[in-house]
C-alpha positions as CSV (number, residue, x, y, z in Angstrom):
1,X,108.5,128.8,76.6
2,X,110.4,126.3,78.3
3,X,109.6,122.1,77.8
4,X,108.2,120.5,81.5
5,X,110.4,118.0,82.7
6,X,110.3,114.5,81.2
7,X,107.8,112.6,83.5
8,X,109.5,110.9,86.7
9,X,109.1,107.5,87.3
10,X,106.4,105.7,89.5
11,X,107.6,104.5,92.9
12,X,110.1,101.6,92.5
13,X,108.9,98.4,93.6
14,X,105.1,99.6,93.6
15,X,103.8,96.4,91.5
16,X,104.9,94.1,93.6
17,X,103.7,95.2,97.1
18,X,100.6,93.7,98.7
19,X,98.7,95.2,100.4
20,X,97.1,93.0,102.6
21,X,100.5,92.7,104.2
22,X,101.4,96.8,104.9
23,X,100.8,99.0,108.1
24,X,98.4,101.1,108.2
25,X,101.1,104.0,107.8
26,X,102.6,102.1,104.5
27,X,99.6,102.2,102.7
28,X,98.8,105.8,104.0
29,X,102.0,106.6,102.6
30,X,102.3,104.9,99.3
31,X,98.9,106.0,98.8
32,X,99.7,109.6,98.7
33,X,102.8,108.7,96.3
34,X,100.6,106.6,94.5
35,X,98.2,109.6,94.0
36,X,100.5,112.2,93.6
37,X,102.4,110.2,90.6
38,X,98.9,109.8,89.1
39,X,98.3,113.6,89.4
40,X,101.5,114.3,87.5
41,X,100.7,111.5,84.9
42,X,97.8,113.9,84.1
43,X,98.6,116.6,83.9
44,X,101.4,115.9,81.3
45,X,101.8,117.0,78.0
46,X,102.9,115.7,74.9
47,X,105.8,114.0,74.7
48,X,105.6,113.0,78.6
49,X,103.1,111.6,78.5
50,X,103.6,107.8,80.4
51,X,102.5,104.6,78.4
52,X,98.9,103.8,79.2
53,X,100.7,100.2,80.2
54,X,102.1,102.0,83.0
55,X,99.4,104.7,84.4
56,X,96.8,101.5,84.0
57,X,99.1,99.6,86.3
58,X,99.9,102.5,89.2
59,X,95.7,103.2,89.3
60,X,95.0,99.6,89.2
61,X,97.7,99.2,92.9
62,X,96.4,102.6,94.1
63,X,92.7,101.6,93.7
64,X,94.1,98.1,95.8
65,X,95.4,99.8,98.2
66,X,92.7,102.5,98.8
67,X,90.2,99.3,99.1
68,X,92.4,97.8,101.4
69,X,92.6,100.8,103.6
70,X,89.0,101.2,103.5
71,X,88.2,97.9,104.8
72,X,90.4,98.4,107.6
73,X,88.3,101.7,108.6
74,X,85.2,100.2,108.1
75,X,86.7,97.5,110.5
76,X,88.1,99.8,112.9
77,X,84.4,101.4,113.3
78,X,83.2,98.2,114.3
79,X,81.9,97.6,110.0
80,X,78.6,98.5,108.6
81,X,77.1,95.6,108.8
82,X,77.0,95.7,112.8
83,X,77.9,91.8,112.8
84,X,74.9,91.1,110.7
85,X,76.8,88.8,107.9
């Protein structure tokens, strides 16, 4: 049987972005990277298996920017709260 490919690495740069300050399209899209890279992370054997170090860090930005992307929805609709707070 042949050895997977060593795991690739996450998107370059993804640490430092902030979310607060993307498009709407940016965060669609480095969501789905995000994601997919986290998809791959699991479903990894040993030996490719990334550091914890690292799939801790790309969850922790993709869970960011899925909150930040679901404020701007709940915005968008006008927000839950009607304008109560």
């Amino acid at each position: 049987m042949q050895n997977p490919p060593p795991m690739r690495k996450p998107p370059e740069g993804y640490a430092s972005l902030d979310p607060s300050l993307m498009t709407d399209d940016e965060l669609r899209r480095i969501h789905y990277d995000l994601g997919d890279w986290i998809e791959e992370a699991l479903a990894q054997a040993a030996p490719h298996i990334p550091k914890d170090e690292i799939y801790d860090s790309v969850y922790a930005k993709l869970s960011e920017i899925s909150s930040e992307r679901a404020a701007r929805q709940s915005e968008d609709r006008g927000g839950i709260d009607r304008g109560r707070f």
